[in-house]
N, C-alpha and C positions, 0 to 999 in steps of 0.2 A: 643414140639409138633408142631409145627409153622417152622417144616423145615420138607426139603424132607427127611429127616430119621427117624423120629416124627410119619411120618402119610405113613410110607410103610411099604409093611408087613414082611419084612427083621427084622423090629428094636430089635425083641425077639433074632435075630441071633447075631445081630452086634450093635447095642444099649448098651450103658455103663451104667448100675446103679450105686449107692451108694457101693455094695460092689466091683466090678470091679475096680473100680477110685481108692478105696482103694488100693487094691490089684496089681496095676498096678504100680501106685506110691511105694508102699511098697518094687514091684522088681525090680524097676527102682533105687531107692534108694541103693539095693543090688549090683546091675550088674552097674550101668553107675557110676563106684567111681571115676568118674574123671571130676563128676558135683559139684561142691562144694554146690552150696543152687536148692533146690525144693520149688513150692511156689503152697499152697493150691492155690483150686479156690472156694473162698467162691461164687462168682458169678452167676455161673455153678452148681454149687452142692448143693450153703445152707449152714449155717452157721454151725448149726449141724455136717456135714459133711466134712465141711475144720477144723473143731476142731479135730475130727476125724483122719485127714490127720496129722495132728501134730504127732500125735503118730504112723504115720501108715511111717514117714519120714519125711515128710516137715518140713522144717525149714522157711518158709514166709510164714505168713496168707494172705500175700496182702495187702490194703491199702486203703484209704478212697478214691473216684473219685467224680473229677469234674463232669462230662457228660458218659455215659454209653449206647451207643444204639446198639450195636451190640447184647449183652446177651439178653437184652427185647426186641429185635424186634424176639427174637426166641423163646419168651416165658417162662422167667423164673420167679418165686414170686417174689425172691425180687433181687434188685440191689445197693441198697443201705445201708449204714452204717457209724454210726460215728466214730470217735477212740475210744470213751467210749464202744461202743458195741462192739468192734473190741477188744480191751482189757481185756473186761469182759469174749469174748466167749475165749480168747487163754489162762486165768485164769482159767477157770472154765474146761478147758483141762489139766491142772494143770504145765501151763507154766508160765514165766515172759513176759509179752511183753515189745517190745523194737523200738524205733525208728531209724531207720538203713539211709544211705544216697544210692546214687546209686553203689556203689563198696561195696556193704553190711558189711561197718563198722557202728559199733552201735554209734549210738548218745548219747541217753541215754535211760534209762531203767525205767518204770512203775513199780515198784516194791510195789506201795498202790494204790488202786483204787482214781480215779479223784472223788475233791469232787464234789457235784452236785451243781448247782446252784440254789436259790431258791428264 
């Protein structure tokens, strides 16, 4: 809401919600086969919603960050997350998560929940 397409009266026309992003990524994943990885944007959309995207295509949930000001300087809830919550939300989408390097070969894989610390 905190940018100029937020607060114009355009946004109902051209404004993305939760099922658009789906749906978008869903044809993109269709039509562009010559992208190997799609990467939710929890950041942008919510955790809910990039779990969402797992199944709707994406293959990256994204990833923990250091510093984050562009998303919350536009006004989104949240911007942040650990790997435990990062892992829990792409589980409970009913995936394995996996730590990947930058040429998205997998590291290793989380295949039991981290224990907590206590």
């Amino acid at each position: 809401m905190r940018t100029s397409l937020g607060s114009s009266r355009f946004r109902p026309q051209f404004g993305a919600g939760p099922e658009a992003y789906l749906r978008q990524l869903a044809l993109a994943r269709l039509y562009l086969d010559n992208f190997a990885h799609f990467q939710a944007s929890w950041p942008t959309m919510g955790p809910e919603v990039a779990a969402q995207a797992l199944r709707a295509g994406a293959d990256d949930f994204g990833s923990t960050m250091l510093e984050e000001n562009v998303v919350s300087a536009a006004g989104t809830v949240r911007t942040r997350m650990d790997a435990a919550e990062i892992q829990a939300a792409i589980r409970a989408a009913g995936f394995v998560p996996a730590e990947r390097d930058t040429r998205y070969r997998i590291r290793r894989e989380f295949r039991e929940p981290a224990a907590v610390a206590g």
